[in-house]
Backbone bond lengths (Angstrom), bond angles and torsions (degrees), N, CA, C in turn:
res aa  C-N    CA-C-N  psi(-1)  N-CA   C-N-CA  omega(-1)  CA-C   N-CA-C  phi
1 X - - - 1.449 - - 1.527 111.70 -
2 X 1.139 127.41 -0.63 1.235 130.90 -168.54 1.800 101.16 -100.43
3 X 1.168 99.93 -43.67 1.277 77.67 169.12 1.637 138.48 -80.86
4 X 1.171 113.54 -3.46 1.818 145.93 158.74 1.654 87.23 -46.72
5 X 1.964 109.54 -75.61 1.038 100.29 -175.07 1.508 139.49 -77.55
6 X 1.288 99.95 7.78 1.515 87.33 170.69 1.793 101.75 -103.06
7 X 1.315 117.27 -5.57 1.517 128.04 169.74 2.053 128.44 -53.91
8 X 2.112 76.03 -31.70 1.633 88.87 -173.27 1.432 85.35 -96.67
9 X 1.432 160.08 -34.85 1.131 133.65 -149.03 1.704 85.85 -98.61
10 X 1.253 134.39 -7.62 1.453 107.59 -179.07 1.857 101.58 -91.17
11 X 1.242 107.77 -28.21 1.735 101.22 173.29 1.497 103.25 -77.50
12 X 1.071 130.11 -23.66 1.520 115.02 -179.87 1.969 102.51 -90.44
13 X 0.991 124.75 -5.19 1.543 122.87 171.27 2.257 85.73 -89.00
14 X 0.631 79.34 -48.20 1.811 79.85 -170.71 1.859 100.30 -52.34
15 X 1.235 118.10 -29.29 1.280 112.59 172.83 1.586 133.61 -58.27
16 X 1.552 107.38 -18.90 1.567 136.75 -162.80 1.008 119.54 -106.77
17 X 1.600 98.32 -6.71 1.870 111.44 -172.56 1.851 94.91 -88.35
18 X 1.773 105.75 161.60 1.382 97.70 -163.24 1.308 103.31 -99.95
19 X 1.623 112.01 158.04 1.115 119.46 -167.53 1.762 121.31 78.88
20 X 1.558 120.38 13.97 1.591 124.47 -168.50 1.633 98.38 -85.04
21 X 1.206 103.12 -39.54 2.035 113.88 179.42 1.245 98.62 -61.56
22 X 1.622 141.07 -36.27 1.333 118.37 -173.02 1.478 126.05 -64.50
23 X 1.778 103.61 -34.42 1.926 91.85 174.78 1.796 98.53 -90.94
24 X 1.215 102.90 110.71 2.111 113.91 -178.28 1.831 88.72 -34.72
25 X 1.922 94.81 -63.90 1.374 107.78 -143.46 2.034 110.70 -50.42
26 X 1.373 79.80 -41.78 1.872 93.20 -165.49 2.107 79.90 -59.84
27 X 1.085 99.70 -69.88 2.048 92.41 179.53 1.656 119.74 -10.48
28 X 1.257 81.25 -60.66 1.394 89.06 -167.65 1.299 128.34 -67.77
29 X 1.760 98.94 -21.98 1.588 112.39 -174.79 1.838 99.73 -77.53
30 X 1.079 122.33 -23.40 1.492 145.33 -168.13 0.996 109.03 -84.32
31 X 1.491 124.54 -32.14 1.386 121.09 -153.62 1.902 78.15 -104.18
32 X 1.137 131.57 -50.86 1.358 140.32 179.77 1.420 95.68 -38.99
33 X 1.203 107.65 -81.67 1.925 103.43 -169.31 1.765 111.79 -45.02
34 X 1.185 122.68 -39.72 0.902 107.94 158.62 1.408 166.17 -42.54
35 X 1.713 92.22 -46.23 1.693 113.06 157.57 2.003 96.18 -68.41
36 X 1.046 109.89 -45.43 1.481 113.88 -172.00 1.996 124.59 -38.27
37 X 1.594 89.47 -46.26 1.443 118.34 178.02 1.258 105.10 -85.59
38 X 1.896 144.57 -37.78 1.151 143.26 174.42 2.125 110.71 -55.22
39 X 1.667 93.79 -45.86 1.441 90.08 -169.96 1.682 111.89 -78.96
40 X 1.750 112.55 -19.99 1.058 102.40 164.46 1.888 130.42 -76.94
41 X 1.047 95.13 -41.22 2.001 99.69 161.38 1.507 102.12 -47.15
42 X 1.362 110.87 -57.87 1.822 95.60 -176.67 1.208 120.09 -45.62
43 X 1.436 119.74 -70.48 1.501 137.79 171.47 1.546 119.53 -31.14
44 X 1.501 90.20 -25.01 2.274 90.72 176.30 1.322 94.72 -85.76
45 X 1.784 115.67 -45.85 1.547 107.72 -158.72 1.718 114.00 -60.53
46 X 1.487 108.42 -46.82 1.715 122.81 -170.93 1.623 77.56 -61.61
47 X 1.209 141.49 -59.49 2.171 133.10 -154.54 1.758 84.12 -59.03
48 X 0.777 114.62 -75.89 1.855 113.36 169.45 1.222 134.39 -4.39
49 X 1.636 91.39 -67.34 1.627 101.71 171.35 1.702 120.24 -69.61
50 X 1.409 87.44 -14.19 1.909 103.09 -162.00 1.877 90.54 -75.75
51 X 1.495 110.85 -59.90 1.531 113.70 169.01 1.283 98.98 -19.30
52 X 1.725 98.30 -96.07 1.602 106.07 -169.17 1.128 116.53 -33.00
53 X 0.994 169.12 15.04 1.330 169.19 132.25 1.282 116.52 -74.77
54 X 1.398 114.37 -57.46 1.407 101.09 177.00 1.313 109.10 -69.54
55 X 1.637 145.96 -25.31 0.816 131.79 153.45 1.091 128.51 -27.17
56 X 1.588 118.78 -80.93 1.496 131.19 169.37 1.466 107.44 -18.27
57 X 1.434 120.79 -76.17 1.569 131.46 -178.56 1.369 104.80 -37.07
58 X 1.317 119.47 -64.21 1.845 114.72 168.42 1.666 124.47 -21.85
59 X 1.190 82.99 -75.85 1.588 108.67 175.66 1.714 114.09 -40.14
60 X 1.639 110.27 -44.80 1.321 115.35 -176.32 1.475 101.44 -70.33
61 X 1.503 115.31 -57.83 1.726 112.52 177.81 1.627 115.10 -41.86
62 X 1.316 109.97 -59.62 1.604 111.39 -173.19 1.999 93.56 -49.38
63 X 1.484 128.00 -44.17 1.281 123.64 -171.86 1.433 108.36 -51.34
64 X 1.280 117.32 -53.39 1.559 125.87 -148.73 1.861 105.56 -110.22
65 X 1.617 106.54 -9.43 1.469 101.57 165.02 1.709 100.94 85.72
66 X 0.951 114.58 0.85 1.440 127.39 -168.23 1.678 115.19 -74.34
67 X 1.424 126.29 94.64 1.017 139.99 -162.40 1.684 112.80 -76.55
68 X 1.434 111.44 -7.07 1.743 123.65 -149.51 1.931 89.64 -110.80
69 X 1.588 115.24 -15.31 1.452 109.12 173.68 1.417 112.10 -86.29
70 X 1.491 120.97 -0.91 1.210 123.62 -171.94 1.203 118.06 -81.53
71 X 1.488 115.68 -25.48 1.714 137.75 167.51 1.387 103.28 -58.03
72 X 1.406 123.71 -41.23 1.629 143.85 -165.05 1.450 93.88 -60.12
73 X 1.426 92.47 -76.74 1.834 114.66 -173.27 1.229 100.67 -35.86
74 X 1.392 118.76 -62.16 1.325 114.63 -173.42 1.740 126.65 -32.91
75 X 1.295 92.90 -67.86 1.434 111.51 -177.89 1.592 118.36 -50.95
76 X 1.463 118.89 -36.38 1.291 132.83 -152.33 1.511 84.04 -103.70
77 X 1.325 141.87 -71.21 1.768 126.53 154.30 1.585 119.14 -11.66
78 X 1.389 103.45 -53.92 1.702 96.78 -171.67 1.694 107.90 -67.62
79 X 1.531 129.84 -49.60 0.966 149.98 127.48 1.530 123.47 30.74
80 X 1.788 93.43 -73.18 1.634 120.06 -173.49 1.654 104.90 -95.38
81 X 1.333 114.82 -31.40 1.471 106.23 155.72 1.325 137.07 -57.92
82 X 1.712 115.06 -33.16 1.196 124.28 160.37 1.431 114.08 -66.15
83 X 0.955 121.51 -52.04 1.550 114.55 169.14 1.449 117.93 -40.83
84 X 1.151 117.73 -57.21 1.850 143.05 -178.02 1.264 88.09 -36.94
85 X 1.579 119.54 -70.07 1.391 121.24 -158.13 1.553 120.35 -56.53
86 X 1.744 94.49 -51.07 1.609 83.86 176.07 1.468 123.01 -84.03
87 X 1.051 117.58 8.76 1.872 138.89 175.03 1.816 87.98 -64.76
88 X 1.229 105.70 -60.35 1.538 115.81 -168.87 1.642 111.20 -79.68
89 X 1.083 126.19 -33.22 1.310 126.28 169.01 1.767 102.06 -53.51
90 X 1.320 103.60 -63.12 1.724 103.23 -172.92 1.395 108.09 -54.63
91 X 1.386 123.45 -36.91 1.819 133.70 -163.21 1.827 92.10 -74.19
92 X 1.592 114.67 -24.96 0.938 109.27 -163.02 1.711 97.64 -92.45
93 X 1.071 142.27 -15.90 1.397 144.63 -146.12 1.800 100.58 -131.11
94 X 1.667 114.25 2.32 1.425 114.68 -178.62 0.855 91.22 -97.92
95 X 1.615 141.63 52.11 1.417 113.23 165.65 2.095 111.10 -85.48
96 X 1.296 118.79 -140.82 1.441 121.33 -165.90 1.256 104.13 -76.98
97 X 1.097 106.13 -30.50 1.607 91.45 -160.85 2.379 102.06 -140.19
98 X 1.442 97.66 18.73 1.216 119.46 165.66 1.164 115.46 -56.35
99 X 1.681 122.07 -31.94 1.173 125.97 171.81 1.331 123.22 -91.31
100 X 1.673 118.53 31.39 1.711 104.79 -173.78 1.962 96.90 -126.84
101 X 1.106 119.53 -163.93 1.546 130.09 -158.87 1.778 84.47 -91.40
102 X 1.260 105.90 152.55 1.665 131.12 153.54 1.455 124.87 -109.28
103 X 1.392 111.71 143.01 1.342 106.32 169.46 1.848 113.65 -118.07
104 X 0.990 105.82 98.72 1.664 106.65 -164.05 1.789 95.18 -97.85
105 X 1.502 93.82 131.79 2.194 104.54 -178.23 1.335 81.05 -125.94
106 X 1.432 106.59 122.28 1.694 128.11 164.66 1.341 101.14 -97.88
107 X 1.138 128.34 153.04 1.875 158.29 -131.56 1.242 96.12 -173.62
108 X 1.475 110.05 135.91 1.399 125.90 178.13 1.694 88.17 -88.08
109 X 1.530 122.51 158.81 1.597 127.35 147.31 1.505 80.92 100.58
């Protein structure tokens, strides 16, 4: 993730340089990857924080013998796996050109 973030502060320093507003299109393609790379860094950090937590909660049950956090775990695992998946579906579908139009011709046989 570090390199994500040092990815968004060099396109967002590239935004300030003069003359970047005159080509719209190149802007816009810039300004896109950008929001693009912000919502994906978020989405790892909150799956992150989501771990750590269920961690923590683990850790407290195994402490206290407590059989009633295991219902918890459960839920909040199933939860963060669903997240995981589509975290990786999208990581899997950002490639170069993942983001442009298709033309799909279906054929009988």
């Amino acid at each position: 993730m570090a390199g994500k973030g040092k990815e968004i502060a060099d396109l967002e320093e590239k935004t300030f340089e003069s003359g970047f507003w005159d080509d719209r299109e190149n802007a816009q393609k810039v300004l896109q990857r950008i929001t693009g790379l912000k919502e994906r860094v978020k989405r790892y950090y909150e799956l992150e924080a989501k771990l750590e937590d269920i961690r923590t909660l683990w850790e407290l049950g195994q402490e206290e013998n407590d059989e009633s956090v295991e219902t918890e775990i459960s839920t909040l695992l199933s939860d963060f796996i669903k997240a995981l998946d589509s975290l990786e579906l999208e990581l899997l579908l950002s490639g170069r050109y993942d983001s442009h139009n298709a033309i799909l011709a279906l054929h009988a046989g």
